[in-house]
C-alpha positions as CSV (number, residue, x, y, z in Angstrom):
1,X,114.0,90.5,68.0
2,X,110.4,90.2,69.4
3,X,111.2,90.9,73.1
4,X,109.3,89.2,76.3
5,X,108.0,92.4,77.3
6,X,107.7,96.3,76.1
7,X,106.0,98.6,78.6
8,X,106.4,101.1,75.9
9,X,103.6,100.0,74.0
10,X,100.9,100.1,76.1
11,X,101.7,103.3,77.7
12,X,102.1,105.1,73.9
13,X,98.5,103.7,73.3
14,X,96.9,105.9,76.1
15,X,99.8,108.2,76.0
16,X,97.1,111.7,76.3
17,X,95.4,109.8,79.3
18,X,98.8,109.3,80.9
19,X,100.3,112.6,80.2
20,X,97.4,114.7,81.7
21,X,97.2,112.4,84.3
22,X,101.0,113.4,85.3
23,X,100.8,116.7,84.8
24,X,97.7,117.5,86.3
25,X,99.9,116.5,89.5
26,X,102.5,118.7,89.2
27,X,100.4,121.5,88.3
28,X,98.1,120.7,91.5
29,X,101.4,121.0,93.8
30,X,99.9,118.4,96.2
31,X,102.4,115.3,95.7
32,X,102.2,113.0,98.8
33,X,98.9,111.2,100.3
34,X,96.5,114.1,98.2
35,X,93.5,112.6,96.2
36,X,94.6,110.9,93.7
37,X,95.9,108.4,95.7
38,X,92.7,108.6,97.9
39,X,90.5,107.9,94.8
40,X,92.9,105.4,93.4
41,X,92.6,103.3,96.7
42,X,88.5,103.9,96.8
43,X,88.2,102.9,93.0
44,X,91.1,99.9,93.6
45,X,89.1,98.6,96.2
46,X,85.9,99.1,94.7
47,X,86.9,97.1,91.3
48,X,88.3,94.1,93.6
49,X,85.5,93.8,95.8
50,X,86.6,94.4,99.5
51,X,86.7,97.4,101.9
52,X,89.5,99.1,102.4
53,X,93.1,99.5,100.2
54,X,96.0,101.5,101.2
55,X,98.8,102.4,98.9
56,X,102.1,101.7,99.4
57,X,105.3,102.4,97.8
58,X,105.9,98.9,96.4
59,X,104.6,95.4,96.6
60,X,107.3,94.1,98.9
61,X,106.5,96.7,101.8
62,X,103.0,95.9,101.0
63,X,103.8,92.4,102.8
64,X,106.1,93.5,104.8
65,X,103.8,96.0,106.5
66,X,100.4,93.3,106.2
67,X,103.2,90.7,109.0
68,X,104.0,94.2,111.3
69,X,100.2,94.8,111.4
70,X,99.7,90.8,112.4
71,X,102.4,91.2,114.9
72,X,104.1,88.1,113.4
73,X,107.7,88.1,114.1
74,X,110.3,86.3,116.0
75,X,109.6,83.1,117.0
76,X,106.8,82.8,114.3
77,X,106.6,80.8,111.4
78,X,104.7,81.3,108.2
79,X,103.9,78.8,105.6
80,X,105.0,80.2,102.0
81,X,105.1,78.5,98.8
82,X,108.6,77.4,97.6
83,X,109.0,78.7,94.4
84,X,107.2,82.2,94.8
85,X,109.1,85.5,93.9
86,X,111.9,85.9,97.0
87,X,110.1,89.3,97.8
88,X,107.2,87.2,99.5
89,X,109.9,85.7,101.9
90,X,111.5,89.1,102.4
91,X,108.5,90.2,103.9
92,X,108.6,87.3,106.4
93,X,111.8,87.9,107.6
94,X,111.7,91.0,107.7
95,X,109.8,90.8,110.6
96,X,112.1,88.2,112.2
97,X,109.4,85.7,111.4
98,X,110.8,82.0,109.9
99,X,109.3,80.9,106.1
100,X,107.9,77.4,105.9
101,X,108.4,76.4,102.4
102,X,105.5,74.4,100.6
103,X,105.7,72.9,97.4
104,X,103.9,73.6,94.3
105,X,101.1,71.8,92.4
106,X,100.6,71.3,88.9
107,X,99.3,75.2,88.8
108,X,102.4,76.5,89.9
109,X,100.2,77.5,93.0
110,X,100.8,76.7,96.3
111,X,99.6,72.3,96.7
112,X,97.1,72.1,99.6
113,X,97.7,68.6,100.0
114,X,101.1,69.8,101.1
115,X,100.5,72.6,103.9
116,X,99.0,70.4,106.8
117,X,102.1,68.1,107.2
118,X,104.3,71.8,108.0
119,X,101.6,73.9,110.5
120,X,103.8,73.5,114.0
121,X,102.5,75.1,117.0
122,X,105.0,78.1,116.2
123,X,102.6,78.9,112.8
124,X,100.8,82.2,112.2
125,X,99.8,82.3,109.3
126,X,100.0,81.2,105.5
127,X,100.0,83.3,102.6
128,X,99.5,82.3,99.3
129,X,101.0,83.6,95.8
130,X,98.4,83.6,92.5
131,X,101.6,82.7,90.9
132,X,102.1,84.1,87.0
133,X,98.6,85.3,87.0
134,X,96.5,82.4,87.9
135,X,94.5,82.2,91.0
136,X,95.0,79.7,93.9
137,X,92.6,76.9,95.0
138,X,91.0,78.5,98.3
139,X,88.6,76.5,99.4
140,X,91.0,74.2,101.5
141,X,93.5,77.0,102.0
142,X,90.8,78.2,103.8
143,X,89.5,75.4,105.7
144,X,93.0,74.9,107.3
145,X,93.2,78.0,108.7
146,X,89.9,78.2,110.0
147,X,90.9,74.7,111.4
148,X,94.3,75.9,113.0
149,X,93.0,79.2,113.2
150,X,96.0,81.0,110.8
151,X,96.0,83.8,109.1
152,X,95.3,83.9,105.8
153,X,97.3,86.3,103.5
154,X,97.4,86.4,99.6
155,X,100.5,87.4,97.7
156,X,98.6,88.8,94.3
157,X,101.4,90.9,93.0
158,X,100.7,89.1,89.7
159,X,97.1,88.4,89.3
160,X,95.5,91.6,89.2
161,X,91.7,90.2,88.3
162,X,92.3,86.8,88.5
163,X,89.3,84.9,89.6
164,X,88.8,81.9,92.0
165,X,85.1,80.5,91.8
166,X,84.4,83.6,90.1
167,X,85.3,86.0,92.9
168,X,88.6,88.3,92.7
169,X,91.9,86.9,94.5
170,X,92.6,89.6,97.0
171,X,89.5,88.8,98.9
172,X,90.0,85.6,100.8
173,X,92.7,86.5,103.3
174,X,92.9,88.7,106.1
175,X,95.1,90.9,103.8
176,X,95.9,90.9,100.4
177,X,99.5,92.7,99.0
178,X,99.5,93.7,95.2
179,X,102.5,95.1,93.1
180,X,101.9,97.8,90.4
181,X,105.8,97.5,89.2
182,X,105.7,98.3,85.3
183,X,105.5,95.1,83.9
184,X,102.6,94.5,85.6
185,X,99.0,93.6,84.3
186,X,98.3,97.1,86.3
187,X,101.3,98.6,86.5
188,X,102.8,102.2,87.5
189,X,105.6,103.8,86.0
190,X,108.0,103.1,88.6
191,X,107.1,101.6,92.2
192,X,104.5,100.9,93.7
193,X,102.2,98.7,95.8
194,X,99.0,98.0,98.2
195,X,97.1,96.3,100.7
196,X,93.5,95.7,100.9
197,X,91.5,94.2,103.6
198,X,87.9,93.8,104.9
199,X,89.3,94.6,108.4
200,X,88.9,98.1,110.1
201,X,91.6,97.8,112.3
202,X,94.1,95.8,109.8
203,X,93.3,98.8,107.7
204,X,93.7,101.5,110.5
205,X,97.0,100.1,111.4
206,X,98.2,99.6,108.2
207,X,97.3,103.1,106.7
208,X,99.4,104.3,110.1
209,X,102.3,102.2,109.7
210,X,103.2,103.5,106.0
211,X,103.3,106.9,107.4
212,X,105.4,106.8,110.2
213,X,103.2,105.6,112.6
214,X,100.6,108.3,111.8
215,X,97.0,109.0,110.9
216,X,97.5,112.7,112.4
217,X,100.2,115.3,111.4
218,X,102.9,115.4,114.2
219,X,100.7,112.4,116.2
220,X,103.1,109.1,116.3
221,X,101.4,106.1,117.7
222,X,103.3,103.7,116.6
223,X,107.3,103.2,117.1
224,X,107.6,100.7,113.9
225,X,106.1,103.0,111.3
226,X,107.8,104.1,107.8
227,X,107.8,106.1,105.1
228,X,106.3,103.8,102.8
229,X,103.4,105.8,100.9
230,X,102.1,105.4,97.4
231,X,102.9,109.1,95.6
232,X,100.1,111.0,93.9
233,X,102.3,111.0,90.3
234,X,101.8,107.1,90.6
235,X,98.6,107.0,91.9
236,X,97.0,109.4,88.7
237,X,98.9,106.8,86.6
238,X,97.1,103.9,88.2
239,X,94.0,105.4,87.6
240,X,94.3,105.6,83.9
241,X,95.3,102.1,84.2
242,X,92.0,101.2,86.1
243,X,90.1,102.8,83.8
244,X,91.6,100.2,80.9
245,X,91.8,97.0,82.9
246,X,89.1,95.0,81.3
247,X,90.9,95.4,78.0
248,X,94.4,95.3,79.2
249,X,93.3,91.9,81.0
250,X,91.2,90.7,78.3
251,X,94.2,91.6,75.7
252,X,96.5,89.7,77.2
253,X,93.8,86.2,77.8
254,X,93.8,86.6,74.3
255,X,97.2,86.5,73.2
256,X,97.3,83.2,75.9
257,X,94.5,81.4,74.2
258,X,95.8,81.4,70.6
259,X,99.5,80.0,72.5
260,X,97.5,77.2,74.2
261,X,95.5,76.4,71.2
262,X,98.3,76.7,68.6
263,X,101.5,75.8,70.0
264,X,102.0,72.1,69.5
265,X,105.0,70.4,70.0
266,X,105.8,66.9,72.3
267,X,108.8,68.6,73.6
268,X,106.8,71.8,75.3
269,X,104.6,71.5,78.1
270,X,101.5,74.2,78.1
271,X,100.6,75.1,81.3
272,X,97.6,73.8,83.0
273,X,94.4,75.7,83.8
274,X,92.4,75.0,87.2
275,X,89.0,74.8,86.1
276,X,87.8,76.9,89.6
277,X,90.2,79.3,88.8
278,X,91.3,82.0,85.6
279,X,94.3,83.3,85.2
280,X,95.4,87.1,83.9
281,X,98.5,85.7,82.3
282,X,101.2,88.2,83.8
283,X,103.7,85.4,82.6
284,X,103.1,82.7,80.5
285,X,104.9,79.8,81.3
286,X,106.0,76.4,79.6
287,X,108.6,73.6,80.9
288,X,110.8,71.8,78.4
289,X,113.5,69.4,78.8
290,X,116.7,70.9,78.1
291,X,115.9,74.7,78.8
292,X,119.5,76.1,77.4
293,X,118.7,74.6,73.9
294,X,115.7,76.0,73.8
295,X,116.1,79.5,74.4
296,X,119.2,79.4,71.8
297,X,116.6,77.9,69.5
298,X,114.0,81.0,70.4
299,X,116.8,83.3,70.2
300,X,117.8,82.4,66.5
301,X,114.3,82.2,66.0
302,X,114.2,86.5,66.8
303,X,112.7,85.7,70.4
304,X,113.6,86.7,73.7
305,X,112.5,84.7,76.4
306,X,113.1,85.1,80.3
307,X,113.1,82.7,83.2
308,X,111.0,83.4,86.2
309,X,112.7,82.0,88.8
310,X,116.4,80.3,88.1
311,X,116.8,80.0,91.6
312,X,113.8,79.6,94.6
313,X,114.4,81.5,97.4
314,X,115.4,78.9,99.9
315,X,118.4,78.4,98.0
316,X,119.2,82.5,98.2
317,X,122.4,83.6,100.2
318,X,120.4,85.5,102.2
319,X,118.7,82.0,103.7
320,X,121.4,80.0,104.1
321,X,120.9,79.5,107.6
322,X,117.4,78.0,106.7
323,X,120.3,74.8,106.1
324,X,117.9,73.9,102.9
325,X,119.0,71.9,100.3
326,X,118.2,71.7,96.5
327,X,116.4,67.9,97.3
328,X,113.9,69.5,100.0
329,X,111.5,70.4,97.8
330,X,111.9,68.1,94.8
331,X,109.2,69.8,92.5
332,X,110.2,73.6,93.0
333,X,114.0,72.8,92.0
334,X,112.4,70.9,88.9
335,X,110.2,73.7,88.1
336,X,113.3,76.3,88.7
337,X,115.5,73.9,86.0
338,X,113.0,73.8,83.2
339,X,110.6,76.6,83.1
340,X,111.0,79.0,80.8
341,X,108.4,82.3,79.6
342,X,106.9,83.1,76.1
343,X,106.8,87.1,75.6
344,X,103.4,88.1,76.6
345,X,102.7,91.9,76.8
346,X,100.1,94.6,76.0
347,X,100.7,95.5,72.1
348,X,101.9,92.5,71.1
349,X,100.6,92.1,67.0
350,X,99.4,89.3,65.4
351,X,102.7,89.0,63.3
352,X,104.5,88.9,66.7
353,X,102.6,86.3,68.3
354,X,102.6,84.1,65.0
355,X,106.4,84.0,64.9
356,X,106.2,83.2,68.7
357,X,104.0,80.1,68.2
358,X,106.1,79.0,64.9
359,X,109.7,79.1,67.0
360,X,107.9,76.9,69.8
361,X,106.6,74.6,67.0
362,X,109.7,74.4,65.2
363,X,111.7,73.5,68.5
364,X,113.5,70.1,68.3
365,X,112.3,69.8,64.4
């Protein structure tokens, strides 16, 4: 069974890179904030193009820490795309802040056509997710909240490199929050996460909040801090990763091109490429009809598929007092009913990927 992702592969084909990399740390005895995890967040920075990046212990507290730095929180709403990943929300209300859903566009990215008719005079801010890999539309993103002067904050726990108008997502907002979980584009070998930002004090704040309200040992400025740094093991691990993201990236665009090119069947829809913006393919993502057939037919075809996301987050237990129904946002609880994800993973082999594309051919035939 060809599964829809193996970490394993990718970490066995730089396993000597990884190895010293891990146990260079524990021979060091300097495990917390030392220099890996200063050079990882100089070279992180660096490769995305802003200022400053401060690692965190995972992508959720990333955002979660980006809305404490804004001071957004009760009484605050944020405008958040409805069929995101429920950690974006978390780190709204976390905060005591109130999500905003916005429907998607044909992208699976946040529709700008649909943000203007939900900015009250209790909005803050709006952040965006480059949703599966692929980069937003920015330009009137932008424009709105230079208009209703908003934050802007970008969700990019899944598109690592992805480009809009040729210029990294991660550097249009005020912050930017990225996720290294394992599966990844760049991923750790457990948890972890950052922020980066162009703004000295966003920065400042930040790098105090995720260590309990501290720049200075014993020195506690701020009563809402955490423990919520990235660890050195991690941060050595990332750093072999950097060193390899052209190809990991470029590995993965490939195995995407020879699906959109090859797969052919009327009952599968491809998914649609912005021609402003690329994707990184973290997930590769079709929509079909009658999603339970399908996946039996994959199945007895030898492939595992997944579904990312059965249910959007406004329909979570945790936000039933949102009172949101199913028929608010008519085009996420489409999406949520018939998308379904071909594997797509570092070390996949030709042999893989051709029985991939003949079970989506052979669907419904």
């Amino acid at each position: 069974m060809i599964p829809c992702n193996d970490s394993i592969r990718l970490f066995k084909k730089y396993q000597t890179e990884f190895e010293k990399a891990a146990l260079d740390v524990l021979r060091s005895g300097k495990y917390i904030l030392g220099d890996n995890v200063k050079l990882f967040e100089k070279e992180f920075a660096k490769s995305i193009g802003t200022k400053y990046c401060v690692g965190v212990d995972n992508g959720t507290n990333a955002i979660k820490l980006g809305f404490q730095a804004l001071g957004i929180g009760k009484g605050d709403e944020v405008l958040v795309q409805a069929n995101t990943y429920i950690a974006t929300v978390l780190g709204i209300t976390a905060n005591g802040a109130t999500p905003v859903f916005v429907e998607p566009n044909s992208f699976y990215n946040m529709d700008e056509n649909d943000i203007e008719k939900r900015i009250t005079n209790k909005t803050k801010a709006i952040i965006v997710t480059h949703l599966y890999g692929q980069a937003t539309k920015m330009d009137k993103i932008i424009s709105l909240c230079e208009k209703h002067k908003l934050y802007l904050l970008e969700d990019c726990a899944q598109a690592h490199y992805a480009k809009y108008k040729n210029k990294n997502v991660g550097t249009f907002g005020d912050l930017s929050f990225f996720s290294f979980y394992p599966t990844k584009n760049i991923g750790a070998f457990g948890d972890a996460g950052a922020i980066l930002t162009n703004d000295e004090n966003l920065y400042t704040k930040v790098r105090m909040l995720r260590n309990y309200g501290s720049t200075i040992r014993y020195n506690f400025e701020l009563e809402n801090g955490s423990n919520s740094r990235l660890d050195e093991i991690q941060a050595s691990l990332l750093l072999v990763k950097l060193r390899h993201a052209k190809e990991i990236t470029q590995e993965k665009q490939s195995i995407a091109n020879r699906y959109l090119k090859e797969i052919k069947n009327s009952l599968i829809k491809l998914p649609e490429l912005d021609s402003d913006c690329s994707s990184v393919w973290h997930l590769f993502v079709l929509q079909v009809e009658d999603r339970n057939k399908f996946i039996k037919h994959m199945n007895d075809c030898g492939v595992m598929v997944d579904i990312h996301y059965p249910t959007p987050p406004y329909l979570s237990k945790c936000y039933s007092f949102l009172n949101l129904s199913d028929g608010d946002f008519p085009k996420t609880s489409y999406l949520s009913k018939h998308i379904v994800d071909l594997p797509i993973f570092n070390g996949m082999t030709d042999k893989e990927i051709d029985q991939v594309i003949k079970a989506v051919n052979t669907y419904g035939k």
